[in-house]
Backbone bond lengths (Angstrom), bond angles and torsions (degrees), N, CA, C in turn:
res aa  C-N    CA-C-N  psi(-1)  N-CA   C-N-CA  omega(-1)  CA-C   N-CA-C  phi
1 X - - - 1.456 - - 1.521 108.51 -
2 X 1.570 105.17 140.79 1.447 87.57 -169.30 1.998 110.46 -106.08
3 X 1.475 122.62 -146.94 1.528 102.02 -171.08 1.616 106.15 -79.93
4 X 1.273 111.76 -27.55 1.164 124.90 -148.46 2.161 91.73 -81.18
5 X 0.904 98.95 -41.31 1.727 108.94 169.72 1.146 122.45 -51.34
6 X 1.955 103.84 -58.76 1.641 114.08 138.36 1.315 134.35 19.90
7 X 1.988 84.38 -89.42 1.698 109.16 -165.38 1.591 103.14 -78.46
8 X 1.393 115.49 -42.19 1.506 102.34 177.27 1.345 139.52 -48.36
9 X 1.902 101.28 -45.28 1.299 122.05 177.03 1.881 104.79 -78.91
10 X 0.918 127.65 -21.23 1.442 116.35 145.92 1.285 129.52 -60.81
11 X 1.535 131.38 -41.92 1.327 135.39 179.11 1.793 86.92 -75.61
12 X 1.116 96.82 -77.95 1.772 95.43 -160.59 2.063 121.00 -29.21
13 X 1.561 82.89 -41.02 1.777 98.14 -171.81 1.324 86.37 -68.08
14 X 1.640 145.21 -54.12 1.094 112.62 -152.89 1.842 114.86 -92.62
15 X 1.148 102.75 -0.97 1.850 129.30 153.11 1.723 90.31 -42.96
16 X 1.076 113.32 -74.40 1.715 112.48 -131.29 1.860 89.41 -88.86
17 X 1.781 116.46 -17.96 1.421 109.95 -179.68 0.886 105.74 -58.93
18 X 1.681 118.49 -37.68 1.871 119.02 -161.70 1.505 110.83 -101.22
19 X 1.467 114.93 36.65 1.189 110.99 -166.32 1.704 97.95 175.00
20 X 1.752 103.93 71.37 1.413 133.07 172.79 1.916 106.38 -48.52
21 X 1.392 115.85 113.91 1.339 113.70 174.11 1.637 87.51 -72.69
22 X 1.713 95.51 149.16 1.601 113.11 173.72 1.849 92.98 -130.24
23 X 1.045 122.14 14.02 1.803 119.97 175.16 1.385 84.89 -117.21
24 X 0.895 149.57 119.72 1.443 171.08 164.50 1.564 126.67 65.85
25 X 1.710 96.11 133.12 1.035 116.38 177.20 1.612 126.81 -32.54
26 X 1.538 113.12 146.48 1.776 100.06 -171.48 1.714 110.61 -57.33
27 X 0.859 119.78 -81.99 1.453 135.69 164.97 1.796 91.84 -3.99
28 X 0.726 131.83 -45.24 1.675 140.37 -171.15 1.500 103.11 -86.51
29 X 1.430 126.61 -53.23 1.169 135.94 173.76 1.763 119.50 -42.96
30 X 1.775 100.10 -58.02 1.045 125.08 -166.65 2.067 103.94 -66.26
31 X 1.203 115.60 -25.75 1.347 121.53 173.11 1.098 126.09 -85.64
32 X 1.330 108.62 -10.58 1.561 117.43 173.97 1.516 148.25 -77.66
33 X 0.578 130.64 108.72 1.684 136.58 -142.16 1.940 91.35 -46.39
34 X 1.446 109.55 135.70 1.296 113.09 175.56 1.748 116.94 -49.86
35 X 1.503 110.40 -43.85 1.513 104.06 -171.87 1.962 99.61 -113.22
36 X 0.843 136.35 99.85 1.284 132.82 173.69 1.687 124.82 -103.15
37 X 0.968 125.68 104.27 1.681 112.13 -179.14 1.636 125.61 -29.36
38 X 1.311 90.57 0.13 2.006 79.89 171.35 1.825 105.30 -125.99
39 X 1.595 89.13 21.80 1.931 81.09 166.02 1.381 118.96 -130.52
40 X 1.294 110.96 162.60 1.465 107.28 -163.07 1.269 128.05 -47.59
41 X 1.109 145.73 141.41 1.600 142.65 174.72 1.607 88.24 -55.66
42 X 1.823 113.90 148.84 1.484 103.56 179.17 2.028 88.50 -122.19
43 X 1.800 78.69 134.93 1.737 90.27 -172.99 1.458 124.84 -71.76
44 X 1.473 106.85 90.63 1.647 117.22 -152.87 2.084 102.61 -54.05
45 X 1.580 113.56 -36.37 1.023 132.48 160.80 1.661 115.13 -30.85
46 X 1.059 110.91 -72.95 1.671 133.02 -179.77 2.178 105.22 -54.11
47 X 0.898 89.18 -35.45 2.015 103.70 -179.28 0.799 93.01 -76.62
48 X 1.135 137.59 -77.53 1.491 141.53 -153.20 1.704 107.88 -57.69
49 X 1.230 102.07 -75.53 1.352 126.83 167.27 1.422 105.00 -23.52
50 X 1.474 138.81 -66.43 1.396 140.02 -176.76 1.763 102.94 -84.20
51 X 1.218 120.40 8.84 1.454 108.61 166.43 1.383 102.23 -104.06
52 X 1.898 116.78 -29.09 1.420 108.81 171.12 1.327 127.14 -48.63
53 X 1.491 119.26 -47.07 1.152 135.51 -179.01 1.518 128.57 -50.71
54 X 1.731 88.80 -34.33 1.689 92.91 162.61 1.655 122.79 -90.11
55 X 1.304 100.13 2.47 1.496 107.39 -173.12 1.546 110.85 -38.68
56 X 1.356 119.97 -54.85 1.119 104.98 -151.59 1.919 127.52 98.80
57 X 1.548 91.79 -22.68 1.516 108.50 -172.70 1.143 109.12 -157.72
58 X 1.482 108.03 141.57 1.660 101.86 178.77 1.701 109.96 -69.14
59 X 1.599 117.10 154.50 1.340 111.06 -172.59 1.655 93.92 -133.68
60 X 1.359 139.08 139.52 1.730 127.85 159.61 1.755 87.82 -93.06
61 X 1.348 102.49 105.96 1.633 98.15 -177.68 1.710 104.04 -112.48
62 X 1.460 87.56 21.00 1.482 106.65 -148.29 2.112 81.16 -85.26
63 X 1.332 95.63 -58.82 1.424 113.21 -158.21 1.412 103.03 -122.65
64 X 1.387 131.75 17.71 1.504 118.20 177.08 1.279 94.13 -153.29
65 X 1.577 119.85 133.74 1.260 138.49 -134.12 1.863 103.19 -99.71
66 X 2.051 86.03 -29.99 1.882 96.77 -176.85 1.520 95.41 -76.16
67 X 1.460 130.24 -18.69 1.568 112.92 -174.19 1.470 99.29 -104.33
68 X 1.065 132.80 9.05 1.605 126.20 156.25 1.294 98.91 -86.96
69 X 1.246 145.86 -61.14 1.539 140.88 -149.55 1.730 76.95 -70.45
70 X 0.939 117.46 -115.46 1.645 123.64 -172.86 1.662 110.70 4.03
71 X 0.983 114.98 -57.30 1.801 120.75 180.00 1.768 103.10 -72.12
72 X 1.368 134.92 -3.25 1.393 142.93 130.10 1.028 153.83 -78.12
73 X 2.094 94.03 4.71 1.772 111.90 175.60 1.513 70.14 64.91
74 X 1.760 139.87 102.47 1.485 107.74 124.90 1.378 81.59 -162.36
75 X 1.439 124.60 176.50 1.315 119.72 -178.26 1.105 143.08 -90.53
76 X 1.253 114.27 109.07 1.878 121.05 -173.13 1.529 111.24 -67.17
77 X 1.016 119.66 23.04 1.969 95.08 -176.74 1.635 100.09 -84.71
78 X 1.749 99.07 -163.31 1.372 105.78 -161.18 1.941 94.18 -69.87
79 X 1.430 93.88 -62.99 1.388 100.85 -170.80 1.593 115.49 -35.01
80 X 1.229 126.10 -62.28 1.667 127.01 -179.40 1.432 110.55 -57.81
81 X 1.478 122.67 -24.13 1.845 130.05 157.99 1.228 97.33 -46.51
82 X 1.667 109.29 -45.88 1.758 98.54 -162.69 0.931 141.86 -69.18
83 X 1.719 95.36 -40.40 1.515 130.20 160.44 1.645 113.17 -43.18
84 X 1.637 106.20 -50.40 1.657 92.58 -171.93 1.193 103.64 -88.02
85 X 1.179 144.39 -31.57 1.614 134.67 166.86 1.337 113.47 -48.60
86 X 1.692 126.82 -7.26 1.216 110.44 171.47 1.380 113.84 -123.30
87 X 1.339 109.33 15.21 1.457 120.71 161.27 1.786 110.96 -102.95
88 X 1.149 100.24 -1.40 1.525 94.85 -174.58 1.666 95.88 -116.77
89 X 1.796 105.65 17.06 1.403 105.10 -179.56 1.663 133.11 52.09
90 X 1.489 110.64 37.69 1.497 132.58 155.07 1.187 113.44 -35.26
91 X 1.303 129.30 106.56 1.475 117.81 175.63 1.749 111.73 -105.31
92 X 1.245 119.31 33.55 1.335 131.88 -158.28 1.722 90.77 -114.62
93 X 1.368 104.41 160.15 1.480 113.06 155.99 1.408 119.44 -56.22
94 X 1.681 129.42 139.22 1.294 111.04 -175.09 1.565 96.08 -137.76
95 X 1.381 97.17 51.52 1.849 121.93 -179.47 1.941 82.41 -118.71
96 X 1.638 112.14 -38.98 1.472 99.04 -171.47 1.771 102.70 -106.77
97 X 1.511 83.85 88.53 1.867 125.51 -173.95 1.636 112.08 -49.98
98 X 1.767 107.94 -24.84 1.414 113.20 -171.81 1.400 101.04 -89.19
99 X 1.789 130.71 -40.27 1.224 120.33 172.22 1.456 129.39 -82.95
100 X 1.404 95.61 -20.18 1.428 104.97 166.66 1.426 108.64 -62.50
101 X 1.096 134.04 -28.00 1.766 134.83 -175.79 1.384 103.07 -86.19
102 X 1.673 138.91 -41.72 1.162 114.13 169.43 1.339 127.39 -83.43
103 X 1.493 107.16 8.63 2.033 97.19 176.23 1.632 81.22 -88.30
104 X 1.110 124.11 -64.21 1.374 119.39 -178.23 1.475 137.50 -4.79
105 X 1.844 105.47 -46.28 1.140 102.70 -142.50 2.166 87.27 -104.19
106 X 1.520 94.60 -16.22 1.601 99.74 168.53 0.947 106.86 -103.97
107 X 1.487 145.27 15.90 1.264 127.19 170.53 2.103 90.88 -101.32
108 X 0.714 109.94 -44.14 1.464 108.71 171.22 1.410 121.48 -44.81
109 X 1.486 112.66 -38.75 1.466 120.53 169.54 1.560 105.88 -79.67
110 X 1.307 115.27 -40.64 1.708 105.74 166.32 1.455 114.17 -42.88
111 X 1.279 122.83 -65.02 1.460 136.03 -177.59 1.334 92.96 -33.07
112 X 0.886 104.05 -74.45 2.099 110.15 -166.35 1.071 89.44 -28.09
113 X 1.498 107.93 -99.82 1.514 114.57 -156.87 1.369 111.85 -38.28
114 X 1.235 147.64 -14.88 1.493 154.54 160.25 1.209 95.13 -37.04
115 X 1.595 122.22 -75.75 1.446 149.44 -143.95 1.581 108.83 -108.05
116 X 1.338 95.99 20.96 2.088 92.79 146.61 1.467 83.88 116.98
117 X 1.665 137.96 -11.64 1.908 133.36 -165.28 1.418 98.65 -73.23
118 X 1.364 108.29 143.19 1.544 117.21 172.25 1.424 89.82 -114.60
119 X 1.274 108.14 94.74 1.802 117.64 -174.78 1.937 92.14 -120.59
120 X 1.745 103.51 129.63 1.113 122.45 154.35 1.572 124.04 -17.36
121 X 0.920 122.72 130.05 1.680 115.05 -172.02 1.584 115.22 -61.18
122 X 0.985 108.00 -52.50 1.509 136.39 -160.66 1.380 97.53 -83.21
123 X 1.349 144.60 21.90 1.384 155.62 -161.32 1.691 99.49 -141.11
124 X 1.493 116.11 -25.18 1.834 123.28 -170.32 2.042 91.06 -108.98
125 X 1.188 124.16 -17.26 1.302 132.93 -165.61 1.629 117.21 -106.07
């Protein structure tokens, strides 16, 4: 699994913890494709937001890619930056660590919203 699978199934899983399906059985649930056109967009805003709160620490997870991975338990160093900028197909230098972190941190919020995220506009922009 790679980071970017990671971050979804962290946002998404904790989407669907706080928000018990009552239209189908678990066993039914559990087989079901994570993003499907007949289920709710999950409010990447609202996850985040109530995982900030337990942080413990302030995070801009809003716009910086090392305080989203970290505010997901997952690993911010350079190397795992590198890894997902080249799974999310970065075609930039990723020696220049400062732009490499902001395509990063909206191309990750792009992804979401791809894959079922109801992410803020101005957060993919």
């Amino acid at each position: 699994m790679g980071l970017f699978s990671t971050i979804m199934s962290k946002i998404f899983g904790h989407a669907e913890a706080a928000t018990p399906s009552t239209t189908a059985a678990p066993a039914e649930a559990a087989a079901a494709p994570a993003a499907t056109p007949a289920a709710a967009p999950v409010d990447v805003d609202a996850v985040l937001s109530g995982l900030a709160a337990n942080a413990g620490q302030p995070l801009n997870y809003k716009t910086s890619i090392v305080d989203l991975l970290k505010l997901l338990g997952l690993d911010s160093s350079l190397q795992s930056r590198k890894e997902l900028a080249g799974e999310l197909h970065y075609s930039g230098s990723t020696d220049d660590t400062a732009t490499m972190n902001v395509w990063l941190i909206k191309q990750v919020y792009a992804e979401l919203a791809k894959n079922g995220g109801k992410v803020p506009a101005d957060w993919t922009h």
